[in-house]
C-alpha positions as CSV (number, residue, x, y, z in Angstrom):
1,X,-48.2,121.5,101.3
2,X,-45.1,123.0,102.8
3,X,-44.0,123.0,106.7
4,X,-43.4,126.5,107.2
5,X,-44.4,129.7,105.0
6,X,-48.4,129.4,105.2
7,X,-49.4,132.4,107.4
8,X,-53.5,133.2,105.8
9,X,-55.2,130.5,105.6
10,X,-59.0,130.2,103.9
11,X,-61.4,127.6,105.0
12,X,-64.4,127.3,102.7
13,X,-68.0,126.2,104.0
14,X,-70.8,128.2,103.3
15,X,-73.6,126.5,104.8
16,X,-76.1,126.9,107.3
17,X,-76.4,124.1,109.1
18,X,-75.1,123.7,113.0
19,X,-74.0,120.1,111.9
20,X,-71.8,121.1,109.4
21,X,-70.0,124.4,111.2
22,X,-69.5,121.8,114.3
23,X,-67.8,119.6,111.7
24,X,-65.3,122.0,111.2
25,X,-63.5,121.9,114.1
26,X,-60.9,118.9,113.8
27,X,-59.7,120.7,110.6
28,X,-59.6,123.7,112.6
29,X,-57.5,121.9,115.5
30,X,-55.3,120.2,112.5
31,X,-54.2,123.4,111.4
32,X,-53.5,125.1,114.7
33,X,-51.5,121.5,115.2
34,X,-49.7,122.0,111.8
35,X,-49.3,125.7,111.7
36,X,-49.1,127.2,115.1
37,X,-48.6,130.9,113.9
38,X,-51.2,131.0,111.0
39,X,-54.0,133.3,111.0
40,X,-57.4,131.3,109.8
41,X,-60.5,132.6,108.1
42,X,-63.9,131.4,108.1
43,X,-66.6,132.2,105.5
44,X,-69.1,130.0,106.5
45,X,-72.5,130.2,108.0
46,X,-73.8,132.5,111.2
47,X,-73.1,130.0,113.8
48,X,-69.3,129.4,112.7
49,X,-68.7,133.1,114.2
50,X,-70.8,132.2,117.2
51,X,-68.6,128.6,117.6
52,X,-65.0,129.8,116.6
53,X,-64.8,133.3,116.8
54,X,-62.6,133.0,120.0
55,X,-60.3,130.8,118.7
56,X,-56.7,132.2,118.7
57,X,-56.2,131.3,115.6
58,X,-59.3,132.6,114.4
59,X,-58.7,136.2,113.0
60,X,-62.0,136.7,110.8
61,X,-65.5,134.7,109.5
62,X,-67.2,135.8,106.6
63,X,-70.9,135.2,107.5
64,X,-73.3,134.0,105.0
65,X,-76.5,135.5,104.7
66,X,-78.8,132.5,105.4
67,X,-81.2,133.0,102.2
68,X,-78.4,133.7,99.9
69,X,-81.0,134.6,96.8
70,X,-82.1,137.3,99.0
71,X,-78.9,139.0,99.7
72,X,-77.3,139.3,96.5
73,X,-75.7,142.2,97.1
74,X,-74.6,141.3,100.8
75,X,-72.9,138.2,99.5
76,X,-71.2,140.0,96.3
77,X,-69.9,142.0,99.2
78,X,-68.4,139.3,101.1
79,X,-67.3,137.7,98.2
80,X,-65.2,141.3,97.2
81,X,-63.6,141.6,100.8
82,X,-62.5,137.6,101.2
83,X,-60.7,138.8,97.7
84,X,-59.0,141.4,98.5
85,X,-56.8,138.9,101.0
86,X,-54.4,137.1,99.5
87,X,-54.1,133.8,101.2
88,X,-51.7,131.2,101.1
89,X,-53.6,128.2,101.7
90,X,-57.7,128.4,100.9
91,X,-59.5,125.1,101.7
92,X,-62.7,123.8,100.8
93,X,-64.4,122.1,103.6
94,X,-67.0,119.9,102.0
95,X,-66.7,117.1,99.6
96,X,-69.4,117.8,96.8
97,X,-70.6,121.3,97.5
98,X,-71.0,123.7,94.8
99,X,-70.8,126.8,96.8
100,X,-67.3,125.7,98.8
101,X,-66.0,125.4,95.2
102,X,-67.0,128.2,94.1
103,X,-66.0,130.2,96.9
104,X,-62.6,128.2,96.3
105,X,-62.3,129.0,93.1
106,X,-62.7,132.9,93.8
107,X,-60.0,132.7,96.5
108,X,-56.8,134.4,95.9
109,X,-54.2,132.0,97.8
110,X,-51.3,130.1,96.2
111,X,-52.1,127.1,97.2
112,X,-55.9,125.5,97.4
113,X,-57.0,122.5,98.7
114,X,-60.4,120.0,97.9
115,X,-62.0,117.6,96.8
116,X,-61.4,116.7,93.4
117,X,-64.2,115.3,91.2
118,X,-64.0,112.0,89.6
119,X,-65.1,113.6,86.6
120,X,-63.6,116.1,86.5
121,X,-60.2,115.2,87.2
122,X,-60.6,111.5,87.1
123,X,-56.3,111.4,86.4
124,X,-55.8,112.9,90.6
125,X,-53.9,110.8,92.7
126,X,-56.4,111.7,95.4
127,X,-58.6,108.7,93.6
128,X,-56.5,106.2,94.6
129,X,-57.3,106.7,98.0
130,X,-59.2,105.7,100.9
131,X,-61.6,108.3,102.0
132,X,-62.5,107.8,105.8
133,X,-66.6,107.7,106.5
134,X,-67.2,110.1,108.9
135,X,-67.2,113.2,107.6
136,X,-65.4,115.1,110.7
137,X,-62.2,113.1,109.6
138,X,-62.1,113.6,105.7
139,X,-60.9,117.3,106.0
140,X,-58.2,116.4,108.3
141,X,-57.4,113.2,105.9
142,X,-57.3,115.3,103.2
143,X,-55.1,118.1,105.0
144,X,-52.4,115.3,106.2
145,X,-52.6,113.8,102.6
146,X,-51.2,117.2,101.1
147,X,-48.7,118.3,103.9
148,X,-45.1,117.6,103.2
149,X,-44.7,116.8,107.0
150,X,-45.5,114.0,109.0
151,X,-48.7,113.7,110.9
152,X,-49.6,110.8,113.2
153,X,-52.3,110.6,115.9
154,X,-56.0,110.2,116.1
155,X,-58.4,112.8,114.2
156,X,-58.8,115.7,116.8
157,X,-62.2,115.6,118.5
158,X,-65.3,117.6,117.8
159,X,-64.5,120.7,120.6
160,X,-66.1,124.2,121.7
161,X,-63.5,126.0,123.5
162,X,-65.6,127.1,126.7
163,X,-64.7,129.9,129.1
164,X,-64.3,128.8,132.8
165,X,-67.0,131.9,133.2
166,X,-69.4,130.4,130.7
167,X,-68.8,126.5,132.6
168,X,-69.4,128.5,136.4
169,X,-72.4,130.2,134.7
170,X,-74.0,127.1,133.3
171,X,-73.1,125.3,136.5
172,X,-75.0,127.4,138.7
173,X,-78.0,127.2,136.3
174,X,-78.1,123.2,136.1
175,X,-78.0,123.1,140.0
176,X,-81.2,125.5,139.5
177,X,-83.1,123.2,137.3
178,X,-82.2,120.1,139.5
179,X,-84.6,121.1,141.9
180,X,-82.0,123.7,143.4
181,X,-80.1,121.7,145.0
182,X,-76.1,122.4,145.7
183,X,-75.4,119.6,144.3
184,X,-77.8,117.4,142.2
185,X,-79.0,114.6,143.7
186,X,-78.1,112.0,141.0
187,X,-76.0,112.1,137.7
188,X,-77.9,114.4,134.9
189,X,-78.5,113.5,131.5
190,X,-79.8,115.7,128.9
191,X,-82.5,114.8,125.9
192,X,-82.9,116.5,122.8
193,X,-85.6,115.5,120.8
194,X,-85.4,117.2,117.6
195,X,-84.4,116.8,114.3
196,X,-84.7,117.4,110.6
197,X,-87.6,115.5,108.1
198,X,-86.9,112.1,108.5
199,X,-84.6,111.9,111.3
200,X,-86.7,113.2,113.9
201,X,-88.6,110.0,116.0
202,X,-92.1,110.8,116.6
203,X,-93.3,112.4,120.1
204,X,-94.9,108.6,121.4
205,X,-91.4,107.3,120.5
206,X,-89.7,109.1,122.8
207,X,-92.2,109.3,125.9
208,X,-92.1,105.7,125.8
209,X,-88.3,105.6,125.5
210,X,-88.0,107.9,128.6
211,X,-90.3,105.6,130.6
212,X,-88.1,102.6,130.1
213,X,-84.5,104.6,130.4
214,X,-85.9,105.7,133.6
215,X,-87.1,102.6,135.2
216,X,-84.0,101.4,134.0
217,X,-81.6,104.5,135.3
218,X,-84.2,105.0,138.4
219,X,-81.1,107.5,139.8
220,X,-80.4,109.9,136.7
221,X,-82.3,113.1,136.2
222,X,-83.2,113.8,133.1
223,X,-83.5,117.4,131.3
224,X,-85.6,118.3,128.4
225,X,-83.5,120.5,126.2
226,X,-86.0,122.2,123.9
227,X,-85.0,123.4,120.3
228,X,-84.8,126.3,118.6
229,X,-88.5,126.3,117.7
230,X,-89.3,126.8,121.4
231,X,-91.8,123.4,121.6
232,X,-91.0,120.6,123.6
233,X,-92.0,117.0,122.4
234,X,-92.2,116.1,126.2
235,X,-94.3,118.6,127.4
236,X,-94.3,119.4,131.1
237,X,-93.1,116.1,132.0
238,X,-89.2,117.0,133.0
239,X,-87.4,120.4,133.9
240,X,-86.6,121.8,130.4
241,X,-83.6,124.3,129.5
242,X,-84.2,126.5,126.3
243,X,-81.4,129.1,124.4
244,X,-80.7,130.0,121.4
245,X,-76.9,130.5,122.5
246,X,-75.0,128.1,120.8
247,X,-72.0,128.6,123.9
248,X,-74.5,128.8,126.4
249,X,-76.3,125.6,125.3
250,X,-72.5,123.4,124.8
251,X,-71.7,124.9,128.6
252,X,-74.8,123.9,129.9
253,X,-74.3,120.5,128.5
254,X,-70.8,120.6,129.5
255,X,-72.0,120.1,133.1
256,X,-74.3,117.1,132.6
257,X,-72.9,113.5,132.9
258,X,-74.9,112.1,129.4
259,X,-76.5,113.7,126.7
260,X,-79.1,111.6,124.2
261,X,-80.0,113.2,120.9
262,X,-81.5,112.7,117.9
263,X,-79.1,113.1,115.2
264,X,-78.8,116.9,114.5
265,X,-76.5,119.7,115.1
266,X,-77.3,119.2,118.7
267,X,-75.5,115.9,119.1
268,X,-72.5,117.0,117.4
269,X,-72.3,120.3,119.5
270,X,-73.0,118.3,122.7
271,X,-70.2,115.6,122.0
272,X,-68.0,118.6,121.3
273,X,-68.5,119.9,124.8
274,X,-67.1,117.4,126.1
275,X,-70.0,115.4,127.6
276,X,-70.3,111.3,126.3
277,X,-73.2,111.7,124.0
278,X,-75.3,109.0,122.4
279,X,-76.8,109.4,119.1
280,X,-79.6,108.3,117.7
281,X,-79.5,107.7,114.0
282,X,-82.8,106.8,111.5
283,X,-82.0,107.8,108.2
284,X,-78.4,108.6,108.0
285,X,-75.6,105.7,108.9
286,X,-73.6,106.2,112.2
287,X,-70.2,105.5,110.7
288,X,-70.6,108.8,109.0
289,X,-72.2,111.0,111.1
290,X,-71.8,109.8,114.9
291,X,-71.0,112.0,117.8
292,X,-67.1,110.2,118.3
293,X,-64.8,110.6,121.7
294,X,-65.0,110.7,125.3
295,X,-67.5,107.8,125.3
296,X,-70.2,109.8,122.4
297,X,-71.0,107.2,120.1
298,X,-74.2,106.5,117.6
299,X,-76.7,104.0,117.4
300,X,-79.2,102.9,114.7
301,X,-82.9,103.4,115.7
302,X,-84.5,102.7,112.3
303,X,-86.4,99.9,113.1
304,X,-85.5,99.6,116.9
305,X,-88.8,99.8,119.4
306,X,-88.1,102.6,122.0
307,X,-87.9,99.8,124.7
308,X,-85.0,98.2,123.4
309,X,-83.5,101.5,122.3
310,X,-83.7,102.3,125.9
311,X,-81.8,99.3,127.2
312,X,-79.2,100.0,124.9
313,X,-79.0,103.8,126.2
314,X,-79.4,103.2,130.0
315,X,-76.5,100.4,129.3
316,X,-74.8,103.1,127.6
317,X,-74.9,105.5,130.6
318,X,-74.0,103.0,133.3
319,X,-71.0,102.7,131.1
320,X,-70.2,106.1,131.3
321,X,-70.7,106.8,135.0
322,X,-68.5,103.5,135.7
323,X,-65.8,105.1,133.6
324,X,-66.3,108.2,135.4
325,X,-66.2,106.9,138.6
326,X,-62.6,105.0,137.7
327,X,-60.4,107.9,137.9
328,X,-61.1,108.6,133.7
329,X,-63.6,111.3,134.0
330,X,-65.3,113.0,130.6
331,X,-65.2,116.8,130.8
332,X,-68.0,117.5,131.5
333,X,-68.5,115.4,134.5
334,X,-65.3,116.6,135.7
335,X,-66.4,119.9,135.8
336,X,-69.5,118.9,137.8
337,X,-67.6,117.7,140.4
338,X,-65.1,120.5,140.1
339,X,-68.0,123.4,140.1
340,X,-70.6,121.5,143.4
């Protein structure tokens, strides 16, 4: 890939999940990083326009109907306009997905960037090297790989580029739901309970989990942040905050100390507000999917009793507020202190 001369540039993900749009942004940050003055397009899913759209760089996202079979047309519609750009650099975000090639393949751009198959071009240089795991940093491997230029540093960080209005906003609200206090009495952690099939820990798991991270953490006040669905696995039991507002949801957690999740889109769009986020992992493995930076990190549950898990969270925590309290404050406990 050259230094200079790439002005449009493609990126390719046409999926749904919140996961996989968060997972976007280091590539997004590497190219603003490697080409300041480009213009990027997205065509991607529904919350890609709701995560990026006010991203400088950000000119355009092509948003995928969500039941693709039953938009035809809509899509063949999308499909025509991203064509009638001419790019010059589309990228396909995903390692293995049919419809990021596709889309790559239909791209008019002179040069395009993914994956290649090790059948079908099992001669590519790209075989001979060393994928990272997690998946946030294989886009930006990938990018660096191809650029003529050199590129040193850490992978950016998962980030949502929050207003100071949507941090004040969210703020005011936490202050609300902590009793209504000016200033909450202890350090606030958010739970999020939910996830998909086989990664979501039953309802018992977690109530007893909360009864040991609280004897444990006797100061922290916990939040219930309830998912999309609108049902709460713990009930009554804690003040609960419920959006559908993807921005509104990372600024709210943007002003908590902690967040604990269950490994979902959440967890990723938490740890990209900035807040230290711990991630709880059943199926999937945490060297490819955990919430990275600013103290996030994952943990394996699969097999762990909710006690123990607990320890290992309310260690995790104290960990976090000891870091905070040295001078080396996470984001979103910075802005806590900046907005009481």
């Amino acid at each position: 890939m050259p230094e200079r001369g790439i002005h449009r540039i493609l990126v390719c993900r046409p999926n749904h999940r919140l996961g996989n749009m968060m997972l976007l942004a280091p590539l997004l940050s590497e190219l603003e990083a490697l080409y300041p003055g480009a213009e990027v397009d997205i065509f991607g899913g529904q919350a890609a326009a709701c995560l990026y759209g006010s991203h400088a760089q950000v000119f355009r996202v092509f948003q995928v109907p969500r039941r693709i079979a039953r938009h035809l047309l809509a899509t063949l519609r999308l499909l025509r306009q991203m064509r009638g750009v001419r790019y010059d650099l589309a990228i396909d975000a995903c390692l293995g997905s049919q419809s990021g090639r596709l889309v790559l393949a239909l791209a008019r751009a002179r040069y395009k960037l993914g994956f290649p198959g090790a059948t079908t071009r099992p001669s590519s240089a790209w075989h001979k090297l060393t994928l990272p795991p997690h998946h946030a940093h294989r886009n930006v491997f990938m990018l660096r790989a191809a650029y003529r230029g050199g590129t040193r540093g850490a992978c950016p960080p998962l980030e949502v580029r929050l207003q100071q209005d949507e941090i004040s906003q969210a703020g005011a609200m936490l202050r609300k739901l902590c009793d209504g206090a000016p200033v909450p009495r202890g350090p606030v952690v958010g739970i999020f309970t939910n996830a998909t099939g086989a990664k979501r820990l039953p309802e018992t798991w977690w109530q007893e989990f909360l009864d040991c991270f609280q004897r444990l953490s006797p100061g922290a006040q916990v939040i219930d942040v309830v998912a999309a669905h609108g049902q709460s696995q713990l009930g009554d039991r804690f003040p609960s905050f419920y959006t559908r507002n993807l921005r509104s949801l990372a600024a709210v957690v943007a002003s908590m100390q902690g967040f604990i999740s269950g490994d979902c889109g959440v967890m990723h769009l938490a740890a990209a507000s900035g807040t230290p986020t711990l991630g709880l992992f059943q199926t999937t493995d945490p060297a490819n999917y955990a919430p990275y930076g600013r103290g996030s990190t994952g943990i394996i549950a699969d097999g762990m009793t909710p006690s123990v898990a607990a320890e290992t969270a309310a260690q995790w925590f104290q960990e976090v507020l000891d870091t905070s309290d040295s001078g080396s404050a996470p984001q979103g406990a910075a802005q806590v202190a900046a907005l009481s």
